[in-house]
BATI-270048 format. One record per residue (C-alpha): x, y, z. Coordinates in steps of 0.001 Angstrom, whole numbers, padded with zeros to 6 digits, always signed. Example, Ala and Ser with C-alpha at 12.3 -4.5 7.8 and 13.67 -1.06 7.14 Angstrom:
<pts>
+012300-004500+007800 +013670-001060+007140 
</pts>
This chain:
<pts>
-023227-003126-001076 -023081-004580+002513 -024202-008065+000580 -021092-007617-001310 -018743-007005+001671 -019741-009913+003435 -019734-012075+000076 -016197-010451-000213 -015124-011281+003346 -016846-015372+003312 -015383-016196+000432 -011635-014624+001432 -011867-016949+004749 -012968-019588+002886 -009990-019046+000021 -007931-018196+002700 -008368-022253+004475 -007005-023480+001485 -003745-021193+001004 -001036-023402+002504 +001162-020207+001589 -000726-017377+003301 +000676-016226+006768 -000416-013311+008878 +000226-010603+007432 -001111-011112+003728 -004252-011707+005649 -004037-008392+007552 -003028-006330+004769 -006183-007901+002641 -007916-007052+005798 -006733-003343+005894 -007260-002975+002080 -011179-004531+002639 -011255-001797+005069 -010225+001148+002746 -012168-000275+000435 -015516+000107+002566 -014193+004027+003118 -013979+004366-000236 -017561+003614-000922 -017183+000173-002170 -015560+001770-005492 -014212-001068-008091 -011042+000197-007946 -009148+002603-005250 -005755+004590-004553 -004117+003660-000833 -001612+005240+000471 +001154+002555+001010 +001578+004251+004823 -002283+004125+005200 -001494+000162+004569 +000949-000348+006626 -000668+001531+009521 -003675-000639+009108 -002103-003719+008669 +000861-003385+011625 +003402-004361+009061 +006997-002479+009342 +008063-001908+006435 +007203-000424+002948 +009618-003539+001729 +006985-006419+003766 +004373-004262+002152 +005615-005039-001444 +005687-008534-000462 +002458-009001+000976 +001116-006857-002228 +003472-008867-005060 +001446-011975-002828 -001920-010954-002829 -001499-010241-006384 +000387-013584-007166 -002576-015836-005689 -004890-013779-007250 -006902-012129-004648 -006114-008439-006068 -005259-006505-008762 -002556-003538-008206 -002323-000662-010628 +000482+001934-011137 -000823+005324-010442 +000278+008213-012705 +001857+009828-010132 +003787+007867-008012 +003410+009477-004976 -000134+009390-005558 -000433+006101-003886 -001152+002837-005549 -004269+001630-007151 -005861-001534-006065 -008598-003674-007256 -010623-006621-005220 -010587-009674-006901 -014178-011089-006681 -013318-014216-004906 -016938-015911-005154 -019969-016170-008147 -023190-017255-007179 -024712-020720-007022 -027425-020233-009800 -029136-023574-008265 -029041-022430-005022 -033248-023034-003790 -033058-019649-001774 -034430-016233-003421 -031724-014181-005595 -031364-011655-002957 -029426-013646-000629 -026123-015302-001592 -026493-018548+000087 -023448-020949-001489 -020283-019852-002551 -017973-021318-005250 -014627-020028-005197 -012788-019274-008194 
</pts>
């Protein structure tokens, strides 16, 4: 899984270069959520607590939370999901934001080239 977290985390900075629209803090909350994700033992998808979030991510308010989310979402680097209980928390899912280069000369183990979706 640690291949996969820093797969995740090259490919978000390399996404991230090209996202004329992305400020601060859509790149901390992705950040924070990367981080819960790890906690969470790399599951496919998660519940966060939306303070949990905004503790992480230094934001103040559960309103610039939303926005950063709705964002995130928008540009495609997750996937949010309703919980049945709403106080619950929310569910989130990471967007895998790279594939592997099949021609890549290197062994299969390591992920040596990126191409971002």
């Amino acid at each position: 899984m640690r291949n996969n977290f820093v797969s995740l985390i090259d490919a978000f900075y390399a996404k991230m270069t090209r996202d004329l629209n992305i400020s601060p803090d859509h790149i901390a909350t992705y950040l924070a959520l990367v981080n819960l994700w790890t906690l969470n033992s790399y599951s496919p998808t998660f519940i966060i607590k939306p303070e949990e979030i905004i503790a992480y991510a230094k934001l103040e308010s559960f309103q610039e939370l939303r926005a950063c989310l709705k964002y995130l979402e928008k540009a495609k680097y997750i996937k949010t999901y309703s919980t049945r209980i709403p106080t619950n928390g929310i569910g989130i899912k990471l967007i895998s934001l790279y594939k592997i280069d099949k021609n890549s000369n290197q062994n299969n183990d390591r992920i040596t080239k990126y191409v971002i979706k």
